[in-house]
Biopython code that builds the backbone (N, CA, C, O; Angstrom):
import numpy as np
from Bio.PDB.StructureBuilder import StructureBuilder

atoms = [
    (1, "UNK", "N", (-112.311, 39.114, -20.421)),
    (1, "UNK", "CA", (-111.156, 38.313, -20.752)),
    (1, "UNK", "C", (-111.636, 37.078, -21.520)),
    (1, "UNK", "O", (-112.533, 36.316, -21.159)),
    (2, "UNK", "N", (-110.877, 36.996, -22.664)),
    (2, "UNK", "CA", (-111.254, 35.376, -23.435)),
    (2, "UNK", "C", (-111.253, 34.459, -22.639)),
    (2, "UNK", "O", (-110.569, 34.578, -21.623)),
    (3, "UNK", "N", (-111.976, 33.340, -22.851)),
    (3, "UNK", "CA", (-111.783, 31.703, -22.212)),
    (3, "UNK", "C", (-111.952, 30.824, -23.179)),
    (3, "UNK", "O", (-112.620, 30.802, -24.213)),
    (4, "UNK", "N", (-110.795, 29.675, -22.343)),
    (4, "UNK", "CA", (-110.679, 28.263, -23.348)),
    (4, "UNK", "C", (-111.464, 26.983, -22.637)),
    (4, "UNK", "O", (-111.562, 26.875, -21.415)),
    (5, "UNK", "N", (-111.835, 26.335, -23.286)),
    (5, "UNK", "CA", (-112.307, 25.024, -23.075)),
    (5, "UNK", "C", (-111.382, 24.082, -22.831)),
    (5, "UNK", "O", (-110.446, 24.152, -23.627)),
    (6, "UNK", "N", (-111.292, 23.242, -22.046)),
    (6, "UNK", "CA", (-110.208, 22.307, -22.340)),
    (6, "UNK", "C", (-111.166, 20.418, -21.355)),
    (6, "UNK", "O", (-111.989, 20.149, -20.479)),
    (7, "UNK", "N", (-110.539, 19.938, -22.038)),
    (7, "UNK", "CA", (-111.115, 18.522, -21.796)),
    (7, "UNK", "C", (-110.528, 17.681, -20.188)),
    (7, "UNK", "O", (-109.305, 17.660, -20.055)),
    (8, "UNK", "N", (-111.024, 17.303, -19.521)),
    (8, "UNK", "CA", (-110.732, 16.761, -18.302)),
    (8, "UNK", "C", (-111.336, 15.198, -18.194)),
    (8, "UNK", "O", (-112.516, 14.917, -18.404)),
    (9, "UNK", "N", (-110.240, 14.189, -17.804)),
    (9, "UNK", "CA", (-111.341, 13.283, -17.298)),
    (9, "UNK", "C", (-111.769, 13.204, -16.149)),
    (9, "UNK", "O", (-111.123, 13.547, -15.159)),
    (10, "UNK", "N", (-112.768, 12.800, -16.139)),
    (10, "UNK", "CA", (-113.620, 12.295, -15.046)),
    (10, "UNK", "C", (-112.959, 12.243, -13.697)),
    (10, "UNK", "O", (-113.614, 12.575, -12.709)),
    (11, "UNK", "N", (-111.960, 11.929, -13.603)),
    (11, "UNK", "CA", (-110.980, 11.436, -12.517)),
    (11, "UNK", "C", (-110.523, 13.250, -12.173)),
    (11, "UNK", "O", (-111.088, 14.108, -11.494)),
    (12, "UNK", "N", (-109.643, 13.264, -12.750)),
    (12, "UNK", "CA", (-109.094, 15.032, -12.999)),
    (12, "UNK", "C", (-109.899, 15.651, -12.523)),
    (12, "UNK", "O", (-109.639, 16.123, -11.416)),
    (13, "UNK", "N", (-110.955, 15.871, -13.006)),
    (13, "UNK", "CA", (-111.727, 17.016, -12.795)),
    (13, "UNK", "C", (-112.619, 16.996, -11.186)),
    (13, "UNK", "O", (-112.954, 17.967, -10.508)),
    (14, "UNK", "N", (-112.841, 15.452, -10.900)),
    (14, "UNK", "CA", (-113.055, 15.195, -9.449)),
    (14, "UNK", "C", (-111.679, 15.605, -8.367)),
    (14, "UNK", "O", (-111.900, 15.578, -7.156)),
    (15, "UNK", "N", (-110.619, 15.887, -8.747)),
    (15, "UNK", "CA", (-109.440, 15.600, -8.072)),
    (15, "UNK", "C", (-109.449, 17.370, -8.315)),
    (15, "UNK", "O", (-108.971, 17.939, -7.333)),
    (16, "UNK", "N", (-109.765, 18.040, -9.096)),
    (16, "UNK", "CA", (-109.775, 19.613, -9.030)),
    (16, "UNK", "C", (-110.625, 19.663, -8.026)),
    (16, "UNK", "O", (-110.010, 19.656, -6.959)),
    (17, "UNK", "N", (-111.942, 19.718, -7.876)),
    (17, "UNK", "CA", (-112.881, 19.590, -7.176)),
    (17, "UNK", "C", (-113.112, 19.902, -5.936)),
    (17, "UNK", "O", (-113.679, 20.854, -5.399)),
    (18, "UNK", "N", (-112.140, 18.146, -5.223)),
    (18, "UNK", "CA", (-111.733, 17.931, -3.847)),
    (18, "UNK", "C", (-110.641, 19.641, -3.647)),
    (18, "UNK", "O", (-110.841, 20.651, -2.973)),
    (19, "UNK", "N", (-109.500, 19.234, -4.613)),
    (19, "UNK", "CA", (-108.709, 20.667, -3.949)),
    (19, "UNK", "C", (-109.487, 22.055, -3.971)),
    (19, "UNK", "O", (-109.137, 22.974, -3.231)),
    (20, "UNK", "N", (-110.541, 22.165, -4.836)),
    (20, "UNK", "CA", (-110.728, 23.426, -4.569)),
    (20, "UNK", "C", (-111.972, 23.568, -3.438)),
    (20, "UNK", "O", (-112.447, 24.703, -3.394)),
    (21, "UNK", "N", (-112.578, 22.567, -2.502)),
    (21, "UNK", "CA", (-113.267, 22.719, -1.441)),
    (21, "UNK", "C", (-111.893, 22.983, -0.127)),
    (21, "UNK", "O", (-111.949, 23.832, 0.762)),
    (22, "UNK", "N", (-110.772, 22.018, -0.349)),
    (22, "UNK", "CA", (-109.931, 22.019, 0.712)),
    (22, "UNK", "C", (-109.338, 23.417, 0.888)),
    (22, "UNK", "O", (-108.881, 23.912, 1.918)),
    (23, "UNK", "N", (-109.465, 24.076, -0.616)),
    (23, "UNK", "CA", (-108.402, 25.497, -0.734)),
    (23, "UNK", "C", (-109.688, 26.554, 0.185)),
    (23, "UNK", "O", (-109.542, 27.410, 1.058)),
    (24, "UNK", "N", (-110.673, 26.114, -0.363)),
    (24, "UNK", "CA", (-111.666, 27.145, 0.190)),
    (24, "UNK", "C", (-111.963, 26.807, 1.422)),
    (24, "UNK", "O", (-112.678, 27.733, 1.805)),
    (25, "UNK", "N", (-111.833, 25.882, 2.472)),
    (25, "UNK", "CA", (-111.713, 25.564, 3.779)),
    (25, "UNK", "C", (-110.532, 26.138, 4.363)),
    (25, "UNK", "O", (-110.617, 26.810, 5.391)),
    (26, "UNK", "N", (-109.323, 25.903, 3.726)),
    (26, "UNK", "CA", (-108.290, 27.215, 3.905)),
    (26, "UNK", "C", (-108.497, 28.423, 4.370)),
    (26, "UNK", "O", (-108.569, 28.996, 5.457)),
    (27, "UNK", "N", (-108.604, 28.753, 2.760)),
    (27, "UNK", "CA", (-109.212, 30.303, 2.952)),
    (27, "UNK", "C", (-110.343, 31.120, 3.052)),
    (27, "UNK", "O", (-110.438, 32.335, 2.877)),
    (28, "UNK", "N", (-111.425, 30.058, 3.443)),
    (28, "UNK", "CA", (-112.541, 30.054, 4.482)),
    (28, "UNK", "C", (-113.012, 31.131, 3.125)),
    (28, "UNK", "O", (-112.577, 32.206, 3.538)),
    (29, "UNK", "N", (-113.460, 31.332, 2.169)),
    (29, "UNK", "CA", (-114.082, 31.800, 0.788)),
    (29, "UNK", "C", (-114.106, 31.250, -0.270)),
    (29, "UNK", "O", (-113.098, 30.556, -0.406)),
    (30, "UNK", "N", (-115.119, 31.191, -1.548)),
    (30, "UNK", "CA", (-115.393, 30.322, -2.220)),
    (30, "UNK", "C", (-113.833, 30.105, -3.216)),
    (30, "UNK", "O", (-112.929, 30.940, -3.250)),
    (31, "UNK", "N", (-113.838, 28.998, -3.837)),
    (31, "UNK", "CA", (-112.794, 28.829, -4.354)),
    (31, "UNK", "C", (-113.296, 27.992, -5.851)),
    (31, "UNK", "O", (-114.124, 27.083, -5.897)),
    (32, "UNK", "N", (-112.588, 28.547, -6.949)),
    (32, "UNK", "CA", (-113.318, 27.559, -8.428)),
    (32, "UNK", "C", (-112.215, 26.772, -9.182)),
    (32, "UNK", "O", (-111.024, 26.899, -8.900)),
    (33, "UNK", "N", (-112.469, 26.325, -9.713)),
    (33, "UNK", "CA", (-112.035, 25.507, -10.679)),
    (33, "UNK", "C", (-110.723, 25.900, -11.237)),
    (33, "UNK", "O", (-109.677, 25.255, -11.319)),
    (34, "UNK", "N", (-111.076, 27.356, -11.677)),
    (34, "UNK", "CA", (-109.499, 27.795, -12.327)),
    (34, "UNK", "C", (-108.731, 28.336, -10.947)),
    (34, "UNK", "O", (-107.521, 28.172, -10.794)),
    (35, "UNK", "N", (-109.538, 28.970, -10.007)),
    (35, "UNK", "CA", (-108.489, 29.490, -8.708)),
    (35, "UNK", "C", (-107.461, 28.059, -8.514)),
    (35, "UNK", "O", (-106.250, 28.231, -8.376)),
    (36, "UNK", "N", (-108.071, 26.601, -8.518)),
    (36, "UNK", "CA", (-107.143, 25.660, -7.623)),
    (36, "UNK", "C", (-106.186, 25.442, -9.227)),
    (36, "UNK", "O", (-104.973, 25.234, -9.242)),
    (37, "UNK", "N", (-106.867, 25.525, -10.207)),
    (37, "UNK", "CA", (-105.663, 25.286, -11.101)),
    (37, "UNK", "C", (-104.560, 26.437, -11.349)),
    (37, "UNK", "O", (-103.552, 26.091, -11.966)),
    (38, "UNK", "N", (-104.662, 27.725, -10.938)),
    (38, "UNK", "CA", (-103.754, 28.608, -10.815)),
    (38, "UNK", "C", (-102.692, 28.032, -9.197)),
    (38, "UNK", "O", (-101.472, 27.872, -9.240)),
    (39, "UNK", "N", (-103.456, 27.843, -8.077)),
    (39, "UNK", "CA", (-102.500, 27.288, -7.303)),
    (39, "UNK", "C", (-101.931, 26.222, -7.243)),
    (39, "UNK", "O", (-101.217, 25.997, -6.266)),
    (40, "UNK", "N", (-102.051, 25.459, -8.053)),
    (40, "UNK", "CA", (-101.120, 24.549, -8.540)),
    (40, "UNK", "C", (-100.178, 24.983, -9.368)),
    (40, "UNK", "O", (-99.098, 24.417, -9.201)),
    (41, "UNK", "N", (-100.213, 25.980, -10.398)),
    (41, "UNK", "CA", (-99.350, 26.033, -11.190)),
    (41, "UNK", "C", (-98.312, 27.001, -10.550)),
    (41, "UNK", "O", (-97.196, 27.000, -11.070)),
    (42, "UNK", "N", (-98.607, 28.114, -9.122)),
    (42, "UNK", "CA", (-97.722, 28.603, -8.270)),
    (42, "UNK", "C", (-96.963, 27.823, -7.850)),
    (42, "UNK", "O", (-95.793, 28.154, -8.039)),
    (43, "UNK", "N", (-97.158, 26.572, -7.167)),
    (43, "UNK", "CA", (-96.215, 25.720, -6.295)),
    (43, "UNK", "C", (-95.232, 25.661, -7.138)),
    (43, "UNK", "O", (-94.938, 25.793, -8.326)),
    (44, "UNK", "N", (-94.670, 25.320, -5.704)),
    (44, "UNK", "CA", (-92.651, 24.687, -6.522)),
    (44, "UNK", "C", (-92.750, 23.538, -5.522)),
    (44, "UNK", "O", (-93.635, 23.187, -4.742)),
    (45, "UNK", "N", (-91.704, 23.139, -5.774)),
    (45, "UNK", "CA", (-91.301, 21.886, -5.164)),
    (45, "UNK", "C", (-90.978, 21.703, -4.101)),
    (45, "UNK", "O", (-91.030, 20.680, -3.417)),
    (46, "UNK", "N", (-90.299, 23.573, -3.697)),
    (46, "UNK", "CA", (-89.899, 23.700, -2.315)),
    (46, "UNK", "C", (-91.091, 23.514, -1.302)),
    (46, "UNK", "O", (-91.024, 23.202, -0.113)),
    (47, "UNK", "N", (-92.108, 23.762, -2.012)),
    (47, "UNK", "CA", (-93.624, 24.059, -1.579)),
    (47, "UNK", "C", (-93.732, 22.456, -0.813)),
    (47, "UNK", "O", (-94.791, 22.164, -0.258)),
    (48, "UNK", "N", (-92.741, 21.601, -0.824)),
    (48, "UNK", "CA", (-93.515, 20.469, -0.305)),
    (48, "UNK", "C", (-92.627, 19.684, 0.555)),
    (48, "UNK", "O", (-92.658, 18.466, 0.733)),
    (49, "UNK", "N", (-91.579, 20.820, 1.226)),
    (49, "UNK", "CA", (-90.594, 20.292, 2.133)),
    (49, "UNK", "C", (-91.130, 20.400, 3.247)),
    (49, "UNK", "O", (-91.309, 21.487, 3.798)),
    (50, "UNK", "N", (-91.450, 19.312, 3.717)),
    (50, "UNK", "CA", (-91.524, 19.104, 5.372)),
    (50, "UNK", "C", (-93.261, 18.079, 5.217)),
    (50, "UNK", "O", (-93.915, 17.532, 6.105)),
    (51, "UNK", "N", (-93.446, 18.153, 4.133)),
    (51, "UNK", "CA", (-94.718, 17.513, 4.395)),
    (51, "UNK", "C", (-94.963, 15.967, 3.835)),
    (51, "UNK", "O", (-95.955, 15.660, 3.175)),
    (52, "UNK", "N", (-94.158, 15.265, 4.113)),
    (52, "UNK", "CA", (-94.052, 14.067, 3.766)),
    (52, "UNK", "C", (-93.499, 13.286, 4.924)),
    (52, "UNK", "O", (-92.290, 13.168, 5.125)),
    (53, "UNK", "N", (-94.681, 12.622, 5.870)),
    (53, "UNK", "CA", (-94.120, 12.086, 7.024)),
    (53, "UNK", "C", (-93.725, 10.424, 6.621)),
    (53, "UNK", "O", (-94.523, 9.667, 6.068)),
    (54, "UNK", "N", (-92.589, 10.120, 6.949)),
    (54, "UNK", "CA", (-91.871, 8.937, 6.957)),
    (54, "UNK", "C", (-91.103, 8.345, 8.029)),
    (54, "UNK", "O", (-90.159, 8.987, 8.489)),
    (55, "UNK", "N", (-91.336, 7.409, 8.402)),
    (55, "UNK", "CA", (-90.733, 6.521, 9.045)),
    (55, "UNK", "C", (-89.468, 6.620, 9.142)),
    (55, "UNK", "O", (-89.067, 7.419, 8.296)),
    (56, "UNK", "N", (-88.291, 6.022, 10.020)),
    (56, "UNK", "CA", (-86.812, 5.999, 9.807)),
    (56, "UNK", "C", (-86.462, 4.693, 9.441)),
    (56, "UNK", "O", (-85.243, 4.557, 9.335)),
    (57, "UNK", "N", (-87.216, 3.540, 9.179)),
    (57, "UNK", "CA", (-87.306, 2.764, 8.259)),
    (57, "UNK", "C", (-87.485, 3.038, 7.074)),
    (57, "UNK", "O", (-86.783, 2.420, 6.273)),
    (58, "UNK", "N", (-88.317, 3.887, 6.622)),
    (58, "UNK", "CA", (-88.496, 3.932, 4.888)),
    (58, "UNK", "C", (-87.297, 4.891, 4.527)),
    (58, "UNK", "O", (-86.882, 4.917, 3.368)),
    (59, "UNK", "N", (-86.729, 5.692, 5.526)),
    (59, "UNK", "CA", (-85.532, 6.424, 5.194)),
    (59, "UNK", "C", (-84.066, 5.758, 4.567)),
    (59, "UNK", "O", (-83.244, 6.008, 3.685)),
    (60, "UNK", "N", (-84.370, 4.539, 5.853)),
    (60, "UNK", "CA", (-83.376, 3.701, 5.070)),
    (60, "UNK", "C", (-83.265, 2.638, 3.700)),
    (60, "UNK", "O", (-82.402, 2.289, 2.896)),
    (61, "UNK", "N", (-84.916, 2.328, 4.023)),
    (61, "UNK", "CA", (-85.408, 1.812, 2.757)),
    (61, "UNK", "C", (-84.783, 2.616, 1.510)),
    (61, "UNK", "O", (-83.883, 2.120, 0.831)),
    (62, "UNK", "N", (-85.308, 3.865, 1.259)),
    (62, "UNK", "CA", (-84.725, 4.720, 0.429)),
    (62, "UNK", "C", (-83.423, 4.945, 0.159)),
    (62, "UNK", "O", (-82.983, 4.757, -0.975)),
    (63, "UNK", "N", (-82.841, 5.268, 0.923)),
    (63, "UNK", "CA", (-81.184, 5.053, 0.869)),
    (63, "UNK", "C", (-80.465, 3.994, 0.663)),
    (63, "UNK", "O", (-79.301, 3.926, 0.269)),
    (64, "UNK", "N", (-81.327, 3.015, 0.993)),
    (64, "UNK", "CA", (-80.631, 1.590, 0.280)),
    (64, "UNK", "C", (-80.964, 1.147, -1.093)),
    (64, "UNK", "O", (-80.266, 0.460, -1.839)),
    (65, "UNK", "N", (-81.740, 1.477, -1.238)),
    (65, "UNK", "CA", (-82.293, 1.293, -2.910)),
    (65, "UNK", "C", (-81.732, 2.118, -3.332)),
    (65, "UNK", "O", (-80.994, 1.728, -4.236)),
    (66, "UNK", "N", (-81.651, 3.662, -3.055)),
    (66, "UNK", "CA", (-80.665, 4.491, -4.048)),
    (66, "UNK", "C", (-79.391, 3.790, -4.000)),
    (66, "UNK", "O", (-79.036, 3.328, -5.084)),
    (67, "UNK", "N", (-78.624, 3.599, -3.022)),
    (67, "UNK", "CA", (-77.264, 3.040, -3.238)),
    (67, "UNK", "C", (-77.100, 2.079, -4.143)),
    (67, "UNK", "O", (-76.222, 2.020, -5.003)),
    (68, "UNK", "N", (-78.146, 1.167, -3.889)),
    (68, "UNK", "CA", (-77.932, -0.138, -4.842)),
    (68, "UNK", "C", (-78.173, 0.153, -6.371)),
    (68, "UNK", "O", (-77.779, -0.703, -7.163)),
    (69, "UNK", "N", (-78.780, 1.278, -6.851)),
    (69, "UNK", "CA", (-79.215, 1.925, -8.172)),
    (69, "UNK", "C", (-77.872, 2.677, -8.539)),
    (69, "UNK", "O", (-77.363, 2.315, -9.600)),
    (70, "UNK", "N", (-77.115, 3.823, -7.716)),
    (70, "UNK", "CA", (-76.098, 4.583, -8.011)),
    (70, "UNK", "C", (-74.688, 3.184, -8.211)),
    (70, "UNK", "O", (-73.689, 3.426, -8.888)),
    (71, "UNK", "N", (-74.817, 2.295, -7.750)),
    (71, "UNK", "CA", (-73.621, 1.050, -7.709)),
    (71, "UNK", "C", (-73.814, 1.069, -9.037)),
    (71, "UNK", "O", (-72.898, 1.719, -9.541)),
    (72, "UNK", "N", (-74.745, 0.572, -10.042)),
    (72, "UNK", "CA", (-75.536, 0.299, -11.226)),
    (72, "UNK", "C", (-75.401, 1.045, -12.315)),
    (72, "UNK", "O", (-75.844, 0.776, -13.432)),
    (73, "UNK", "N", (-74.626, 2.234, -11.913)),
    (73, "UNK", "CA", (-75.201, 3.410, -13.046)),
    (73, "UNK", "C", (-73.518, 3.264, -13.777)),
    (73, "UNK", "O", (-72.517, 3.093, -13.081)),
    (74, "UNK", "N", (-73.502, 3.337, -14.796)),
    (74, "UNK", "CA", (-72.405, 3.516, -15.653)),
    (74, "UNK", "C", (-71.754, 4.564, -16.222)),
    (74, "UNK", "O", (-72.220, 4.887, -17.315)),
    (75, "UNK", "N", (-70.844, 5.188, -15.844)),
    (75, "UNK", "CA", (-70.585, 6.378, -16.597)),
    (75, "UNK", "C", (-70.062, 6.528, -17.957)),
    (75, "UNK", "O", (-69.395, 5.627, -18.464)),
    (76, "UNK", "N", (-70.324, 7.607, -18.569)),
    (76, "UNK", "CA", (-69.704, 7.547, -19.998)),
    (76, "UNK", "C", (-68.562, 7.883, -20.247)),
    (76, "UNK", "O", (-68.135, 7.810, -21.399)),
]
sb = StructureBuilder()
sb.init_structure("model")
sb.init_model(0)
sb.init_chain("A")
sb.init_seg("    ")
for serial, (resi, resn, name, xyz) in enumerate(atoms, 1):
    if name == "N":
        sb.init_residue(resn, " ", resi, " ")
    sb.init_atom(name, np.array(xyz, "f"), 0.0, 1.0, " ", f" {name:<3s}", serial, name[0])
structure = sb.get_structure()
């Protein structure tokens, strides 16, 4: 199969890295570079319901700032 080159910085490519030791602690087998960039490009968004622990303070935090933003918004 052909392959492309593509440019990463420094940062990026450390941040592939970390996920693809965590993916392979997962799935307890080696894991590379393009495997964690293919599982990233699987996820959806649904992929990330339930995993964001918050406070019932920042809940309201959130809901009050949205309100005060939706007051704000102008329709056409």
């Amino acid at each position: 199969m052909p392959t492309k080159s593509i440019k990463l910085s420094e940062e990026t490519y450390r941040e592939l890295v970390e996920l693809a030791g965590k993916l392979q602690a997962e799935f307890k087998k080696p894991v590379s570079i393009e495997e964690a960039i293919k599982y990233l490009l699987r996820r959806k968004i649904s992929d990330l319901a339930g995993s964001w622990d918050i406070s019932d303070g920042e809940v309201r935090e959130i809901k009050e700032s949205l309100s005060k933003g939706w007051r704000t918004w102008k329709s056409a």
